[in-house]
PDB file of N, CA, C, O and CB in Angstrom:
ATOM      1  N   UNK A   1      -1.051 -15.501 -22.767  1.00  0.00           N
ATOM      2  CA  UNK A   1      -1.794 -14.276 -22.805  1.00  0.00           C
ATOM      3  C   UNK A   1      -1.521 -13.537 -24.113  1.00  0.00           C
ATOM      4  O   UNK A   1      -1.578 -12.313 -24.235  1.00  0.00           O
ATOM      5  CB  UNK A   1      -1.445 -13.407 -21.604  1.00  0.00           C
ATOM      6  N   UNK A   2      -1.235 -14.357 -25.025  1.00  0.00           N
ATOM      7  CA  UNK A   2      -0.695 -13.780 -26.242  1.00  0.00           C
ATOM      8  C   UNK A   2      -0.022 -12.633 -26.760  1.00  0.00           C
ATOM      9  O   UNK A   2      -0.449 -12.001 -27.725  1.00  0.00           O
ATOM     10  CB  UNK A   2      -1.390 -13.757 -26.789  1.00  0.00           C
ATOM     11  N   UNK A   3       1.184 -12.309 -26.041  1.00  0.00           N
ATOM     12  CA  UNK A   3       2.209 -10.982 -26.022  1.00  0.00           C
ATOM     13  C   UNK A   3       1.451 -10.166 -25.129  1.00  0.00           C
ATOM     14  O   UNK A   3       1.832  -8.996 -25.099  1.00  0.00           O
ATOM     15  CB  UNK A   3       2.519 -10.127 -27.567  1.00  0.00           C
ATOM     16  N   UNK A   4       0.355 -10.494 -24.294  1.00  0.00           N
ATOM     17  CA  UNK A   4      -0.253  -9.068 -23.189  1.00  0.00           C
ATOM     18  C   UNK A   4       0.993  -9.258 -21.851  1.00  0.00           C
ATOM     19  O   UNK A   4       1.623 -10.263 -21.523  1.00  0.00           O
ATOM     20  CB  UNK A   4      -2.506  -9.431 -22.317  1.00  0.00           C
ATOM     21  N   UNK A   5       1.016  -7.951 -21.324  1.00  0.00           N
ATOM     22  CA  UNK A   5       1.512  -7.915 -20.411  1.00  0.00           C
ATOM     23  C   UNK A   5       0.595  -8.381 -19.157  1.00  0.00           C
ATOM     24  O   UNK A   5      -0.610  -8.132 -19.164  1.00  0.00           O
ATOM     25  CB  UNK A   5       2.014  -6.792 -20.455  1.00  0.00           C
ATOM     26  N   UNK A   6       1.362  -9.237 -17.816  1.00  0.00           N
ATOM     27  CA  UNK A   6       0.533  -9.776 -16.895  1.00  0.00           C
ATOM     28  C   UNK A   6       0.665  -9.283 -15.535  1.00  0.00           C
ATOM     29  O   UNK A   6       1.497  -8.543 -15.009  1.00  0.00           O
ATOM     30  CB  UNK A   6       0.681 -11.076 -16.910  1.00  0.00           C
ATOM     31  N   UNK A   7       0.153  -9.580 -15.319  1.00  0.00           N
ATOM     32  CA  UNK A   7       0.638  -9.232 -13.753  1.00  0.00           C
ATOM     33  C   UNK A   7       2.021 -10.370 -13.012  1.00  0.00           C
ATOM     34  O   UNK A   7       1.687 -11.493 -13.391  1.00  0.00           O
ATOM     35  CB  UNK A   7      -1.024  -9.471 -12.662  1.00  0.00           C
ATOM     36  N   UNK A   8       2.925 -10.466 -12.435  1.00  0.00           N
ATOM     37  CA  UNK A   8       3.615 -11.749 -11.935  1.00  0.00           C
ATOM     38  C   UNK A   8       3.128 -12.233 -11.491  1.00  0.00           C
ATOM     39  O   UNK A   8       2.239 -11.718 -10.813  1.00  0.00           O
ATOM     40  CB  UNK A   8       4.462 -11.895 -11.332  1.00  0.00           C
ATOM     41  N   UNK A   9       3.287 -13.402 -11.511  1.00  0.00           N
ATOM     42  CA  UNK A   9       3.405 -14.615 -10.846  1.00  0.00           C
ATOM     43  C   UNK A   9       1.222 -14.956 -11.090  1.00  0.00           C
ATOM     44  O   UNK A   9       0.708 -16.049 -10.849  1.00  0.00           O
ATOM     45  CB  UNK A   9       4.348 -14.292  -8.771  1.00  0.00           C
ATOM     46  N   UNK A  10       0.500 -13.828 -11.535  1.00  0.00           N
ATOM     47  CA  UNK A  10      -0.872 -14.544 -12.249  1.00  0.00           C
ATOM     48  C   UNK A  10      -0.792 -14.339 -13.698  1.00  0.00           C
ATOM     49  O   UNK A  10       0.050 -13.839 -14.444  1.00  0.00           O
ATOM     50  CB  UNK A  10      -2.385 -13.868 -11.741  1.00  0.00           C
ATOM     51  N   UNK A  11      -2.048 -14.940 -13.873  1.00  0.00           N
ATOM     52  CA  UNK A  11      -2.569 -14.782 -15.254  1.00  0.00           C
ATOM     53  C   UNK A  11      -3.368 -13.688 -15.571  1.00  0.00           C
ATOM     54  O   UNK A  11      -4.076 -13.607 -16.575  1.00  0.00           O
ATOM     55  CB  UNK A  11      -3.284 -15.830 -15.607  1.00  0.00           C
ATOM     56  N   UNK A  12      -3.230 -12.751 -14.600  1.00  0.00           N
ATOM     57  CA  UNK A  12      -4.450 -11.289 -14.805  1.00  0.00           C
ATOM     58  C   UNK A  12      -3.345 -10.587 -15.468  1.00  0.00           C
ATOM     59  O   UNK A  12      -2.192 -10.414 -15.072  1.00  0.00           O
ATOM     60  CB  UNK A  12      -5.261 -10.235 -13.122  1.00  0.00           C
ATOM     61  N   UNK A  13      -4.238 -10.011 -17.156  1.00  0.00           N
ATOM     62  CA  UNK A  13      -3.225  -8.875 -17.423  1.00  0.00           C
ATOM     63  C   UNK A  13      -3.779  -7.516 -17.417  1.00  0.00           C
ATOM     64  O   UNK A  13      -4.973  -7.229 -17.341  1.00  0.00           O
ATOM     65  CB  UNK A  13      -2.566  -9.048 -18.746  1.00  0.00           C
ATOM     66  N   UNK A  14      -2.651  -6.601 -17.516  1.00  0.00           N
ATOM     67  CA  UNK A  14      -2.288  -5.240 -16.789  1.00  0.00           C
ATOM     68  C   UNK A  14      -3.387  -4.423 -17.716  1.00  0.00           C
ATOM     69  O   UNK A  14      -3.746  -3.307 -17.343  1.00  0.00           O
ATOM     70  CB  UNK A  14      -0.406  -4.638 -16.920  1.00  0.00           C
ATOM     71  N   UNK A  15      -3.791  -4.865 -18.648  1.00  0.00           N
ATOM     72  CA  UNK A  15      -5.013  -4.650 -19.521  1.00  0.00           C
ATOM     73  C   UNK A  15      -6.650  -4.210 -18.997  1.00  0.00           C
ATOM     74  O   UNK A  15      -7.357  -3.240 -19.272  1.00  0.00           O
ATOM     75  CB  UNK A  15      -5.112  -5.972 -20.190  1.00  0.00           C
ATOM     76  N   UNK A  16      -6.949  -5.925 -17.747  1.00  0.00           N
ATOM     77  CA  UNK A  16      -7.700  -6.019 -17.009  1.00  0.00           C
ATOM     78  C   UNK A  16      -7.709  -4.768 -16.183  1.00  0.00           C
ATOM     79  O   UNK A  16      -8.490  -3.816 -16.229  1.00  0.00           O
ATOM     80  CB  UNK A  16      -7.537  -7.105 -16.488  1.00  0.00           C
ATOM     81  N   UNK A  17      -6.755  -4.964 -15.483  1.00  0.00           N
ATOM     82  CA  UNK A  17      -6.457  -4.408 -14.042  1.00  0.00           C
ATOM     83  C   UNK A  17      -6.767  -2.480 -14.539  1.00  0.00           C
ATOM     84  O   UNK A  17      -7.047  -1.479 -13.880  1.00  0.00           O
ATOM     85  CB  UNK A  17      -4.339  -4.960 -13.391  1.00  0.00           C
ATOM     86  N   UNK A  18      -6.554  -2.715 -15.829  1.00  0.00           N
ATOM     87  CA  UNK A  18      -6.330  -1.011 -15.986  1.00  0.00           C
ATOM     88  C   UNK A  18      -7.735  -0.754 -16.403  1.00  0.00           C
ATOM     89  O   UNK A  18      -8.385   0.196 -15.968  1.00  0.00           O
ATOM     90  CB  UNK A  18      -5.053  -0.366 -17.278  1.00  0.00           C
ATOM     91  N   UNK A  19      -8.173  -1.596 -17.229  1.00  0.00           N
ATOM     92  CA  UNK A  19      -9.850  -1.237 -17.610  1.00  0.00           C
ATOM     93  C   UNK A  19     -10.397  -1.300 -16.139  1.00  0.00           C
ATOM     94  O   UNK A  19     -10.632  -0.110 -15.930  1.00  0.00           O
ATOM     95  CB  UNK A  19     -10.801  -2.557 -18.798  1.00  0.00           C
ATOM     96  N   UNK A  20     -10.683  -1.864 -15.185  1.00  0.00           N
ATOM     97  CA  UNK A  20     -11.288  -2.351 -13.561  1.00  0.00           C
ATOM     98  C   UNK A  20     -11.329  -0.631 -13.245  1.00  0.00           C
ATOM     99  O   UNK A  20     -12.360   0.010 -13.447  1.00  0.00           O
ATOM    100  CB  UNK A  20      -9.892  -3.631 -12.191  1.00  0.00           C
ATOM    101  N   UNK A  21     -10.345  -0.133 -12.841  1.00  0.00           N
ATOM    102  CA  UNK A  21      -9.711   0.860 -12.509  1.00  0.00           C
ATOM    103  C   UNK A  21     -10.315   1.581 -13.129  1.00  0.00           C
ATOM    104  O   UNK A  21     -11.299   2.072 -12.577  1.00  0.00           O
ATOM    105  CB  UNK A  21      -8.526   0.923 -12.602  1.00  0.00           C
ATOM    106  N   UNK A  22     -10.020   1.962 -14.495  1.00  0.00           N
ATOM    107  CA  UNK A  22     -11.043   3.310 -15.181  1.00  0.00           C
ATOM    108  C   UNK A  22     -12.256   3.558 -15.251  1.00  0.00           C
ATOM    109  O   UNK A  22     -12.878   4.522 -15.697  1.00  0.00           O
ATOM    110  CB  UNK A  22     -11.012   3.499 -16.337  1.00  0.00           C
ATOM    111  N   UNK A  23     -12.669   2.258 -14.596  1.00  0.00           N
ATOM    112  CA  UNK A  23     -14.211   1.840 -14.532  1.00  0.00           C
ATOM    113  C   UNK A  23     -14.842   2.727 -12.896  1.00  0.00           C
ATOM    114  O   UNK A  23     -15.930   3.100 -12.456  1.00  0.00           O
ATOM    115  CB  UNK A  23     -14.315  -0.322 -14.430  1.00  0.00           C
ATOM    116  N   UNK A  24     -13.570   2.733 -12.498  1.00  0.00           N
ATOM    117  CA  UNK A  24     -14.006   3.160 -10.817  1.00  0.00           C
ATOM    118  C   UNK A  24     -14.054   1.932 -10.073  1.00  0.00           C
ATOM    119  O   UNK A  24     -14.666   2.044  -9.011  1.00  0.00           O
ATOM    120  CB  UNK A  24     -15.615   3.924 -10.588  1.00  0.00           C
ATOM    121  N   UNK A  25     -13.562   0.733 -10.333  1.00  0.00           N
ATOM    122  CA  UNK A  25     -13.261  -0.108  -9.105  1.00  0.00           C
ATOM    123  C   UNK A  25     -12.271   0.116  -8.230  1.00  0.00           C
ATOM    124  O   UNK A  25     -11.218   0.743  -8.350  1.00  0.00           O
ATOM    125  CB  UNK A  25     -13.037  -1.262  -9.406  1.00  0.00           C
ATOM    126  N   UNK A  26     -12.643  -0.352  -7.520  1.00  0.00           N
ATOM    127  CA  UNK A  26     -11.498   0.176  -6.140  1.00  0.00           C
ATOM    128  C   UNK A  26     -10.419  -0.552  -5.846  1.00  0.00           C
ATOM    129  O   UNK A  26     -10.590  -1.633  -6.408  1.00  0.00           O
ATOM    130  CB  UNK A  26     -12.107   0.197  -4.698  1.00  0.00           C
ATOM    131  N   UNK A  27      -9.650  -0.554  -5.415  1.00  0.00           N
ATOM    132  CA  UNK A  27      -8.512  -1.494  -5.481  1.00  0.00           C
ATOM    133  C   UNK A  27      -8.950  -2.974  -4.636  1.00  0.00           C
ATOM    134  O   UNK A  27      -8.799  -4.122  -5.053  1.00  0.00           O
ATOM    135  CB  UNK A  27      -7.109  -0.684  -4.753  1.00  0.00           C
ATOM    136  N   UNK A  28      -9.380  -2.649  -3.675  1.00  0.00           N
ATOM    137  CA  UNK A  28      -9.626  -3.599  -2.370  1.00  0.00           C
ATOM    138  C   UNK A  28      -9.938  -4.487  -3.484  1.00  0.00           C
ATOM    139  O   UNK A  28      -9.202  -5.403  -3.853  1.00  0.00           O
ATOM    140  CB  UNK A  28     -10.889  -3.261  -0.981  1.00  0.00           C
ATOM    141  N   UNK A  29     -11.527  -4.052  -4.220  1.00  0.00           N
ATOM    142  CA  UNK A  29     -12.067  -4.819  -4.930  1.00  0.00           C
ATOM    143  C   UNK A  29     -11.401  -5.839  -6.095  1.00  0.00           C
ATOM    144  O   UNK A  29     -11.549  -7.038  -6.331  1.00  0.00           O
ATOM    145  CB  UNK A  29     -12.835  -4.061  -5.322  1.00  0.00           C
ATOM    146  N   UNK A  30     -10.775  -5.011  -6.569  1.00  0.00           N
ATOM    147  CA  UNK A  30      -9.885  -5.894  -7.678  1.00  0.00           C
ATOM    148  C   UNK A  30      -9.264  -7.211  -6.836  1.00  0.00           C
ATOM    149  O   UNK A  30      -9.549  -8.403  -6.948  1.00  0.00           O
ATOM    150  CB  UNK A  30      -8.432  -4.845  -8.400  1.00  0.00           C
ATOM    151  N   UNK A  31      -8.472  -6.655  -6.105  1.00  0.00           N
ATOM    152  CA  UNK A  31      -7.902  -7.815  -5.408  1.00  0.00           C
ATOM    153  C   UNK A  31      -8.630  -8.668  -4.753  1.00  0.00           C
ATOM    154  O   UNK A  31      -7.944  -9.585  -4.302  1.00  0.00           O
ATOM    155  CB  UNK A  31      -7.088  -7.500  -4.591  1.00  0.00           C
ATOM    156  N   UNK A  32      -9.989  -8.762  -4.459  1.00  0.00           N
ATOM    157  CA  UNK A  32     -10.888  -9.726  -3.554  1.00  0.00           C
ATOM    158  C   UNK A  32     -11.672 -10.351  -5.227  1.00  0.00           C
ATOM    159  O   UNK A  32     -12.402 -11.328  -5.059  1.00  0.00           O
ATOM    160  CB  UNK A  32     -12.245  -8.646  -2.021  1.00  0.00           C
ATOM    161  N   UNK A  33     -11.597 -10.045  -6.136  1.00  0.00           N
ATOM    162  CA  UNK A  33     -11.772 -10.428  -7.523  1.00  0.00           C
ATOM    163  C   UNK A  33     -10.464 -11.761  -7.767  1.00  0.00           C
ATOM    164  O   UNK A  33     -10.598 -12.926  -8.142  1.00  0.00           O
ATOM    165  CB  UNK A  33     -11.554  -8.843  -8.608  1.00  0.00           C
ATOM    166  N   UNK A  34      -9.310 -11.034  -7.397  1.00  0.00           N
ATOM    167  CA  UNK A  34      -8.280 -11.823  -8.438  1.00  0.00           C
ATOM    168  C   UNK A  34      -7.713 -11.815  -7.451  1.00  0.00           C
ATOM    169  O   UNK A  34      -7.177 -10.717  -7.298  1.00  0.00           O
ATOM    170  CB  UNK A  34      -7.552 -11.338  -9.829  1.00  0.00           C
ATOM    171  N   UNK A  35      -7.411 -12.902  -6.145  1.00  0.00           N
ATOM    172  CA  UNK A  35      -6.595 -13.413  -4.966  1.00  0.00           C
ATOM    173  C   UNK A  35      -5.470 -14.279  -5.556  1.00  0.00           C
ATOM    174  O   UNK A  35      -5.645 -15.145  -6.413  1.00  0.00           O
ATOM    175  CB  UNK A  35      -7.510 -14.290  -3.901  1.00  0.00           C
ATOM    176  N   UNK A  36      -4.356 -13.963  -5.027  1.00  0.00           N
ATOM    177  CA  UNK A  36      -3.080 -15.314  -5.845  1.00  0.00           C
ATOM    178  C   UNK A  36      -2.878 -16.012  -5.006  1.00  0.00           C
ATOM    179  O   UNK A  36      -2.123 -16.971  -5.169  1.00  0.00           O
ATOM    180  CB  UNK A  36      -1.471 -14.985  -6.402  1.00  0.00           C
TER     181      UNK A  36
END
């Protein structure tokens, strides 16, 4: 992920997860997006 920070144990980084979010996605959603 080239020095990005990730989430553990995936390959989603905290980058993603934070743009999703400012966007107004909802959490549920993220996670039915990116299941580990």
């Amino acid at each position: 992920m080239l020095g990005k920070s990730v989430i553990r144990g995936t390959r989603i980084t905290v980058e993603i997860i934070l743009k999703k979010l400012g966007a107004g996605i909802a959490y549920e959603e993220i996670l039915r997006d990116y299941p580990t």
